[in-house]
N, C-alpha and C positions, 0 to 999 in steps of 0.2 A: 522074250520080254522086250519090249519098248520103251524107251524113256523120251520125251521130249524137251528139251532144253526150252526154260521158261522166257530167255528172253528173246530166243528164234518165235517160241509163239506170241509173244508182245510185238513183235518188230513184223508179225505178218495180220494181226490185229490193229496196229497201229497201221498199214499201207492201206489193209480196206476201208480202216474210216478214214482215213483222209482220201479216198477215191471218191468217196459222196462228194455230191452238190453245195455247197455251201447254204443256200436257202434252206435245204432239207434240214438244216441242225438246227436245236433247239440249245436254248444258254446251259443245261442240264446236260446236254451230249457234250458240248463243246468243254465242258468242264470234265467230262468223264473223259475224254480226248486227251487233254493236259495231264491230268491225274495217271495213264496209264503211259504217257512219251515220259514222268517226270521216275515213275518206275522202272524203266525200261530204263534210264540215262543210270539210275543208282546198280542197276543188274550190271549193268554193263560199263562204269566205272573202273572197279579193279582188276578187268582184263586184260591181255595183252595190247587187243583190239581197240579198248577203250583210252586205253595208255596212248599208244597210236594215234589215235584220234587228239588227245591233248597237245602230244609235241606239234603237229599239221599245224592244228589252231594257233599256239602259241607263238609256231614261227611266221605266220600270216599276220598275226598279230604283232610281232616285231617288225615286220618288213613294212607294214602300215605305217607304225607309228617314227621309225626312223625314215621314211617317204616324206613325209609331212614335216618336218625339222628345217 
């Protein structure tokens, strides 16, 4: 039996739409686009991974804004 983790198959549905053309999308795709990156960000939120991902930002985000002072 096989199982596939739902937000591996978001994250490899999410690379081939954003591999189109930009012309090629209609406001209808471009929102279904947003709507499955905005799932994807919630799957992957209370992961190790996604954890990970916050402290990156946050310290990027500190080093900006005491840059700027």
């Amino acid at each position: 039996m096989l199982t596939v983790n739902v937000a591996v198959l978001l994250a490899v549905i999410i690379v081939v739409r954003l591999r189109r053309r930009t012309q090629a999308r209609s406001r209808n795709d471009e929102k279904l686009t947003v709507l499955i990156v905005l799932v994807f960000g919630i799957l992957v939120a209370p992961t190790s991974f996604g954890q990970g991902v916050l402290d990156v930002v946050q310290q990027i985000t500190a080093g900006i804004s005491d840059s700027s002072r």
